[in-house]
VEXVEX-227638 format. One record per atom (N, C-alpha, C): x, y, z. Coordinates in steps of 0.1 Angstrom, whole numbers, plus 2048, in hexadecimal, padded with zeros to 3 digits. Each point is the difference from the previous one (the first is absolute). Layout:
BEGIN
XYZ...
END
This chain:
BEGIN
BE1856A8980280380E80A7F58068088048098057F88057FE7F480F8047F68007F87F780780580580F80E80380480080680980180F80280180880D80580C7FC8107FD80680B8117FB8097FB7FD80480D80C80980180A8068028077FE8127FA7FC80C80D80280E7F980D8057FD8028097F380B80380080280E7FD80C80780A80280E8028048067F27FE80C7FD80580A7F980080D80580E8017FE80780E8067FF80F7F37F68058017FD80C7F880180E80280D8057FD80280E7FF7FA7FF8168077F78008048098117F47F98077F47F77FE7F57FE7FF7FF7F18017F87F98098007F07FD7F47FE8037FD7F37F37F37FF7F98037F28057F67F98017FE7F18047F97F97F58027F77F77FA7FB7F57FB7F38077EF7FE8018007F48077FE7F77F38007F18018007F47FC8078067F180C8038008068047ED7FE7F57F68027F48048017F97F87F57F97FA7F38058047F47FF7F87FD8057F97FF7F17F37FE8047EE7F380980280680C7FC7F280C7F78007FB7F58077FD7F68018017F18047F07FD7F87F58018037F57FD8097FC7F07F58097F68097FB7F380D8047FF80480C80480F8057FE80680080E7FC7F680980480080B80780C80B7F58087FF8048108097FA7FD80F80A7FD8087FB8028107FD8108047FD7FD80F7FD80D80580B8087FE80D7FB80B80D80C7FC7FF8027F88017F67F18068047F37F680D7F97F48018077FA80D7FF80280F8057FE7FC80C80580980C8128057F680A7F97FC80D8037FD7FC8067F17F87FC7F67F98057F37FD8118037F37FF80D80080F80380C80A8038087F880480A80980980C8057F28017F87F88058017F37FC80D7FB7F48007F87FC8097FA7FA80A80A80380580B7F780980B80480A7F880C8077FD7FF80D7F77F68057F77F77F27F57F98077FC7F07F98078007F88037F87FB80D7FC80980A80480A80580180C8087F980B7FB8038027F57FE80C7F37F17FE7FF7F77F38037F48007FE7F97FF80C80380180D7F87FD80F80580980780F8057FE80480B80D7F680C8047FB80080F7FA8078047F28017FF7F87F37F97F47FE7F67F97F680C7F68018077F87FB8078017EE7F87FD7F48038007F87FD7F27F78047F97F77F67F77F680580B7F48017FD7F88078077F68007FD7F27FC8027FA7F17FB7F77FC8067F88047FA7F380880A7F68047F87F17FB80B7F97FB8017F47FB8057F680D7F97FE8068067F68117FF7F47FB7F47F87F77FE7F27FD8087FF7F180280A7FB8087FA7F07FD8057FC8048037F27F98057F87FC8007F47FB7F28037F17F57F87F480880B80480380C7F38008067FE8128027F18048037FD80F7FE80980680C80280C7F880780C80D7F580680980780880B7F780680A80580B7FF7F48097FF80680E80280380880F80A80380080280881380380E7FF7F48068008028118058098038087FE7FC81080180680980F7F880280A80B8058117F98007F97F580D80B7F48027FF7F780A80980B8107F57F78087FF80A80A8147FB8068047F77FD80B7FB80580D8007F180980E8048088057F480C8038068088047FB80D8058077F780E7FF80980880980080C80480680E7F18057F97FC8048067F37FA8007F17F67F97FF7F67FF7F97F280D8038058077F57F680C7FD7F17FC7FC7F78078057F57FE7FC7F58107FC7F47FE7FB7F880E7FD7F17F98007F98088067F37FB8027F78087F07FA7FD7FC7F78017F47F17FC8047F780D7FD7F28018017F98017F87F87F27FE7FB8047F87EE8007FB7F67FF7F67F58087FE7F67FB8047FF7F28077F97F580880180581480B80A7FE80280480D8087F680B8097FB7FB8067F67FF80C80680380C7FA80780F8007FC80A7F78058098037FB80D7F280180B80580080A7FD80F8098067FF80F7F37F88028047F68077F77F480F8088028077ED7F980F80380280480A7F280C8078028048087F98127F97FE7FF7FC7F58147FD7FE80280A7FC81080580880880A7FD80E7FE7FC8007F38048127F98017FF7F47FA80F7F67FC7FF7F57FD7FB7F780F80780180B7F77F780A7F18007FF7F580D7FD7FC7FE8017F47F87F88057FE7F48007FA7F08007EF80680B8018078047F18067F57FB8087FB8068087F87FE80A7F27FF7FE7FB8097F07F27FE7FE7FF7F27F880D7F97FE8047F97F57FD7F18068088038097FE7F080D7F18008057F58097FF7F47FF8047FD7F47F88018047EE7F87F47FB80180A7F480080E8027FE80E7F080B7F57F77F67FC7F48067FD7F580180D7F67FA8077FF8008087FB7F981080780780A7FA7FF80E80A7F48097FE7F78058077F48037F97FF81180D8098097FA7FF80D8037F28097FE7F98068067FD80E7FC80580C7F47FA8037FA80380C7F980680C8087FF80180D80380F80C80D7FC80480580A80980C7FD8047FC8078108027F98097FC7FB8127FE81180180780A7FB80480F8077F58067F67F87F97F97F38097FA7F77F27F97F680180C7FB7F27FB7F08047F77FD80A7FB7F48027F980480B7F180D7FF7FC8058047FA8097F77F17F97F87F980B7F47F980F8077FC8087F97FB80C8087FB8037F47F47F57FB7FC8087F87F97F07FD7F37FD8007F87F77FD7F58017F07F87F87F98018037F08007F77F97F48047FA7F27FC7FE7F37FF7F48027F77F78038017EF8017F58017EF80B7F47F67F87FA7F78007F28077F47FD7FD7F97F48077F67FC7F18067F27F77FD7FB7F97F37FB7FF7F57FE7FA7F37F98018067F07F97FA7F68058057F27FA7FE8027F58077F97F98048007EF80780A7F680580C80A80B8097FA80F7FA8038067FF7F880B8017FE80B80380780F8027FF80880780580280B7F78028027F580480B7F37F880B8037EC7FF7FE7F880480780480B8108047F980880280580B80A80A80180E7FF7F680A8058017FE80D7F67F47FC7F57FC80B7F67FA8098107F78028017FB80980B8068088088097F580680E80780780580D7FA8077FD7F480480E7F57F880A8047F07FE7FE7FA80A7F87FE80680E7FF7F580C7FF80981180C80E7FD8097F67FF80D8098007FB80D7FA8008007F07FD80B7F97F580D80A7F77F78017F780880B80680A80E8057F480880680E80880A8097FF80C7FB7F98038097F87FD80C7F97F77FC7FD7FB80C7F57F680B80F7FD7F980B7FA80880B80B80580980F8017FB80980480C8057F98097FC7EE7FD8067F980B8087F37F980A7FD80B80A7F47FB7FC7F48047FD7FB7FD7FE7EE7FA80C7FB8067FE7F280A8097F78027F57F380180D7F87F27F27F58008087ED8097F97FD8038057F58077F67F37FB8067F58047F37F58007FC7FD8087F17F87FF7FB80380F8057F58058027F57F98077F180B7F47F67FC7F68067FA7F47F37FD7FC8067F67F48087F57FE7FA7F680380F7F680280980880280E7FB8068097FF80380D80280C80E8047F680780980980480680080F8088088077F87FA80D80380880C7FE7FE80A80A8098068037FF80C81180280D7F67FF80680880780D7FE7FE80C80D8078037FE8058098137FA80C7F87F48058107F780C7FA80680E80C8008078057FC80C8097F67FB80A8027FE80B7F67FB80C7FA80B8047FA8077F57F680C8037EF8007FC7FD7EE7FA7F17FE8008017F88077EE7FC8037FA7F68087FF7F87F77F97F58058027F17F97F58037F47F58068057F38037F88078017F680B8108018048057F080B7F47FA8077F88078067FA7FC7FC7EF7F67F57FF8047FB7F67FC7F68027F37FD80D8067F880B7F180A7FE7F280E8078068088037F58087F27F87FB7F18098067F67FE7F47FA7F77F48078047F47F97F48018047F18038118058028097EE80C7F97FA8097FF8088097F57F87FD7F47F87F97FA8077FA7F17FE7F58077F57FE8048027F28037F38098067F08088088028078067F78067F57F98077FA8078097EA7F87F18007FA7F67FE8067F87FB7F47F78037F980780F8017FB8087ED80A7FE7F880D7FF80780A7FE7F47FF7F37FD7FE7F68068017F17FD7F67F78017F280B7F87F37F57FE8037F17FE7FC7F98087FE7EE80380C7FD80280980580380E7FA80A7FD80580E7FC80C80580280380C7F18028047FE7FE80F7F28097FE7FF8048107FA8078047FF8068077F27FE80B7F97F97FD7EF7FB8048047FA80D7FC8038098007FB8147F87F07FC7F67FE7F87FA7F48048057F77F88017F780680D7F47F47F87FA7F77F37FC7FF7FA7FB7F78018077F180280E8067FD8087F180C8017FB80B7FD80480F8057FD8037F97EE7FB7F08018047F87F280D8008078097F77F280C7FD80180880D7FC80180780E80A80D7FF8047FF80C80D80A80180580480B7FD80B8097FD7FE80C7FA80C80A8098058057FD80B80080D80D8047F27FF8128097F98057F880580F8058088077F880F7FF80680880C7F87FF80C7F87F68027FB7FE81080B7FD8078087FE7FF8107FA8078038098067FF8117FA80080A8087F580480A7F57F98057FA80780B80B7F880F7F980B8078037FE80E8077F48057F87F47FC8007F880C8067F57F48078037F58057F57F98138008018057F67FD80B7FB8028067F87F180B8037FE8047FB7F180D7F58068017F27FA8118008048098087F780B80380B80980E7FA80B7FA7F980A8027F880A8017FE80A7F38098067F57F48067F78077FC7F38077F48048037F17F88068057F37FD8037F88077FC7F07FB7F37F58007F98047F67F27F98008007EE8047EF8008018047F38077F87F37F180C8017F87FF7F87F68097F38007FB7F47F880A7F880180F7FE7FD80580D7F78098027FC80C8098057F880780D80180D80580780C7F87F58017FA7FF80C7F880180C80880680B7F58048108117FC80C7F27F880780B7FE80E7F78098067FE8078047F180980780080380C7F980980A80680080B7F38068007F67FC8057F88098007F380180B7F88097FF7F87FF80C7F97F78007F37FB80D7FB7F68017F68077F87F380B7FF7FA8027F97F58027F28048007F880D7FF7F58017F17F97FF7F880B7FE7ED7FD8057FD7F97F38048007F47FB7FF7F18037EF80480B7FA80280B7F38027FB7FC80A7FC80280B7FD7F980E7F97F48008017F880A7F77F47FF7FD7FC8107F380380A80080080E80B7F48057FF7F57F88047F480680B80080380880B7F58108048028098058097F380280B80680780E7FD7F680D8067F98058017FB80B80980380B7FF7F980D80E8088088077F97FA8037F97FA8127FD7FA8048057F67F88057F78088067F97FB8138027F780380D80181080180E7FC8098017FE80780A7FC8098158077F87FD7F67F480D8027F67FD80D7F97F68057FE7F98097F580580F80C7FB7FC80980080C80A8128028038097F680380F8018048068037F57FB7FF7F380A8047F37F68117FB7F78038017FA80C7FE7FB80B8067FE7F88127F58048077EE8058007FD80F7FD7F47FF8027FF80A7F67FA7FF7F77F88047F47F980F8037FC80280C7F580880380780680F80D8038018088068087FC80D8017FE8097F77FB80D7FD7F58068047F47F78027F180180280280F8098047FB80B7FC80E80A8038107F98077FF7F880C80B7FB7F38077F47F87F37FF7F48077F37EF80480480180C8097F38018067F98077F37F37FF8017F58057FA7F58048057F780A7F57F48048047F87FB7F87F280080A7F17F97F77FC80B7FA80180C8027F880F7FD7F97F87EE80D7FF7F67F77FA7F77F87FA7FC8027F28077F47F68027F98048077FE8078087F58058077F980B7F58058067F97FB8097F77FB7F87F48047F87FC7FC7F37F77F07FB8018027FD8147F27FA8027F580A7FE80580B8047F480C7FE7F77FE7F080E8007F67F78027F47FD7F37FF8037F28037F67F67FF7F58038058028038087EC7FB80B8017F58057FA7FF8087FB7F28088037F37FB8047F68047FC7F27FA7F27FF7FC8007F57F47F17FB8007FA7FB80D7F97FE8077FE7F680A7F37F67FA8007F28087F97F97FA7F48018087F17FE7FA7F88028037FA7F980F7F78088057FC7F980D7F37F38028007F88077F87F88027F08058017F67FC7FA7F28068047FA7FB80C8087F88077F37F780C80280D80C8098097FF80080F80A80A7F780880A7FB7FB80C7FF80D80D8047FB80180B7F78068087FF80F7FB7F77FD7F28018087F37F98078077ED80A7FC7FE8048027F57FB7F57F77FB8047F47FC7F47F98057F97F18047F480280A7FD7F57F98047F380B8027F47FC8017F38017EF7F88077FB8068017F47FE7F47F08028017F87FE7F77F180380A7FB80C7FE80080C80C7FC8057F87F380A8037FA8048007F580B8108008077FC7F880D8088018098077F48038047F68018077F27FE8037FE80E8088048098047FC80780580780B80080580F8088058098097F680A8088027FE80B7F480A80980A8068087F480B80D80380680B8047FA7FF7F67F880F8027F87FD7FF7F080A8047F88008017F37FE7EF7F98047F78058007F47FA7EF7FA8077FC8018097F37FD8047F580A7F480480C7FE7F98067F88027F87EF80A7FE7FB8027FB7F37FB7F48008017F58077F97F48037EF8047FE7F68088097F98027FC7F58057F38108097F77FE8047F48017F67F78087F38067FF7F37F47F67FA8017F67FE8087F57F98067F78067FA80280C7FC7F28067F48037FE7F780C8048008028007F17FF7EC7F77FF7F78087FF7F17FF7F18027FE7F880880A7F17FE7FF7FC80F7F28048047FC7FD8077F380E8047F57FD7F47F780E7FF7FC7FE8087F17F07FE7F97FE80B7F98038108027FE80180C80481280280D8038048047F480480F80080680A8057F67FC7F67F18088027F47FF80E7F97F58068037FD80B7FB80880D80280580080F80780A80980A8017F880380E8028118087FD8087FE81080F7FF7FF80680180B7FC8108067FD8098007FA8088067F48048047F97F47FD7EE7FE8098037F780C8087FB8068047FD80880580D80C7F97FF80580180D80980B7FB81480A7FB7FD8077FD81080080D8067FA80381280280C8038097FB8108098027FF80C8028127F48068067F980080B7FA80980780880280F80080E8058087FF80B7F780280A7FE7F58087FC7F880E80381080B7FC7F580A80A8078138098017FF8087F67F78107FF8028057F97F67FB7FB7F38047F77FE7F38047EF8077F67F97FD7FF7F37F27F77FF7F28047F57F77F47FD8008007F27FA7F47FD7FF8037F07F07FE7F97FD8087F97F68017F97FE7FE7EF7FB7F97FF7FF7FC7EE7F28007F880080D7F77F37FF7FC8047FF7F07F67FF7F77FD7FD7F27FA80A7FA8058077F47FC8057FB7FA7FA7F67F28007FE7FC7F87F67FB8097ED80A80A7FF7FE8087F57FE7F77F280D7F88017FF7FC7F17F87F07FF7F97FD80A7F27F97FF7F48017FB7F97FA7F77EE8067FC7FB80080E7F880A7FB7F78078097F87F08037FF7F87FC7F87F38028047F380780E8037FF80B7F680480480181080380F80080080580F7FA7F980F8097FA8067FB7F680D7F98128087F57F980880180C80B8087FA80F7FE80C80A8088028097FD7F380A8077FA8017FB7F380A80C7FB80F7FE7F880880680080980F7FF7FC80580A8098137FE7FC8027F880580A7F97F880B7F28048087FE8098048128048077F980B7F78118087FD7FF80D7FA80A80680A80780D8088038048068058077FF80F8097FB8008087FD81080581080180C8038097F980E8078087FE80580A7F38068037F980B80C7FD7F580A7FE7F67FD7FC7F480B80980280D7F580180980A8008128068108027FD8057F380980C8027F480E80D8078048077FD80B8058008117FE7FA7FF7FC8028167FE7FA806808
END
């Protein structure tokens, strides 16, 4: 951060002026990226930057203290905007709603940019049909101790899969530990069926790629595989899109790529300096996307002859509770991710026999999303422990209630 702030500075956008306050505050300390030098990054690549938010309701992730420190999430657009800044209100199943910004233009790219948006976190809808997706959304999300090869095996076999259901694959990275893959559907189901036909997907990866991919909602049971998460498609979820600059130390950017680059790729290989060069000598990989709509009719026909998910059994004490298959304890609730891992070293100092025992995937870190804002939760899976060795459940190390003060 910088010790002062630095005088605002104008940009003149397609007819349009955007005010960048304090520019010259380090975002990106290790590769020394200020605010402009972001704000000018977005404005660079907005061609395919655009391709993934135009018209698409927006949450607004903002990084205001750094981004060492947690984001805040903002529904509702700020009540003080230019006049040219589109917005669409979204309802949703808590009976709830938020009237959120919608980018249509590079100003307006610029402007969600100077908030603090390090990276772009759209809706699946587009503002003119907001209970309708148009877009089908493949997050592999690695369990600790998979691999990259692992991850990029899955990818393929995603591919193979919709493919083979009528639909085109555009695969990107996601900017931190995994891929996305989109693919533009017909905005003629609800989320229900969309998120249906994003599970039959996720289940099908892992009939073809028993103990690489899996498909299981509860992370304890996954092991060291990769989850095809199609909860990314309900309602009220948000992916970063295309170009996204995550808030890593290296500033790593989700990027698209083409399918014969996915075999070769390495996440770390994409930063804004070199999408930056990558984007002015090639442009955008995934220029085509809109040009390739599809139908779920398949997958939808798929899930029929599956049947249902397994679901996991229910709690007996009659509170209707899901009940793990697993030995699990709970470690810790905190503020932040490093208050939570601090507390996970403090057990693990106080049981260093069970500690050693663990797989990087009994380690259970969960992001929980707050009022506005990120918590963290860390529980233990205690599977590959004797039944004799097993600590029971005892006071968490670090206790944190997020609902504290809160009002509903």
């Amino acid at each position: 951060m910088s010790p002062t702030k630095s005088p605002a500075h104008m940009l003149e956008i397609d007819g349009r002026e955007v005010s960048i306050s304090n520019p010259g505050k380090l975002v990106f300390p290790e590769p020394g990226i200020t605010k402009l030098d972001l704000v000018e990054y977005y404005l660079a690549v907005a061609d395919g930057a655009l391709r993934g938010v135009d018209g698409r309701p927006m949450v607004l992730k903002r990084f205001v203290k750094g981004i060492d420190q947690e984001a805040f999430f903002q529904k509702r657009a700020p009540e003080k905007r230019p006049e040219w800044i589109d917005t669409a209100t979204l309802l949703y199943a808590s009976g709830s709603s938020a009237e959120e910004v919608v980018v249509r233009d590079a100003a307006s790219l610029a402007w969600v940019v100077n908030l603090g948006c390090i990276d772009l976190n759209p809706h699946p809808v587009r503002a003119e049909d907001l209970d309708h997706p148009d877009e089908l959304r493949v997050d592999l999300d690695p369990m600790p101790g998979v691999d990259w090869r692992q991850i990029v095996d899955v990818a393929m076999i995603a591919r193979e899969v919709l493919t083979d259901h009528g639909l085109v694959g555009w695969p990107k990275t996601s900017g931190s530990r995994g891929i996305h893959i989109y693919a533009r559907i017909e905005p003629r189901w609800n989320f229900r069926q969309v998120r249906l036909a994003a599970e039959t997907l996720a289940r099908e990866v892992e009939r073809r790629a028993p103990g690489l991919a899996t498909a299981r909602w509860w992370k304890e049971e996954r092991g060291e595989s990769v989850f095809v998460d199609f909860n990314q498609n309900a309602k009220d979820r948000t992916v970063a899109s295309a170009y996204s600059v995550r808030a890593t130390t290296d500033a790593r950017v989700s990027t698209p790529l083409d399918w014969d680059e996915v075999p070769g790729c390495r996440p770390e290989g994409f930063s804004v300096h070199t999408v930056l060069r990558r984007f002015a000598e090639r442009g955008d990989p995934a220029h085509g996307i809109d040009d390739a709509v599809g139908s779920l009719d398949s997958l939808l026909e798929l899930a029929e002859e599956m049947g249902p998910a397994e679901k996991a059994p229910k709690s007996s004490d009659g509170s209707g509770r899901r009940m793990s298959t697993m030995p699990l304890i709970e470690i810790a609730r905190a503020r932040t991710r490093t208050e939570a891992l601090a507390g996970l070293d403090r057990w693990r100092v106080r049981h260093p026999r069970v500690a050693e025992q663990l797989e990087p995937a009994d380690v259970l870190v969960d992001g929980m999303r707050g009022s506005s804002s990120l918590w963290y939760r860390i529980r233990v899976n205690l599977q590959h422990v004797p039944d004799g060795e097993r600590p029971a459940q005892a006071e968490l190390e670090v206790d944190y209630d997020p609902w504290a003060g809160k009002n509903f």
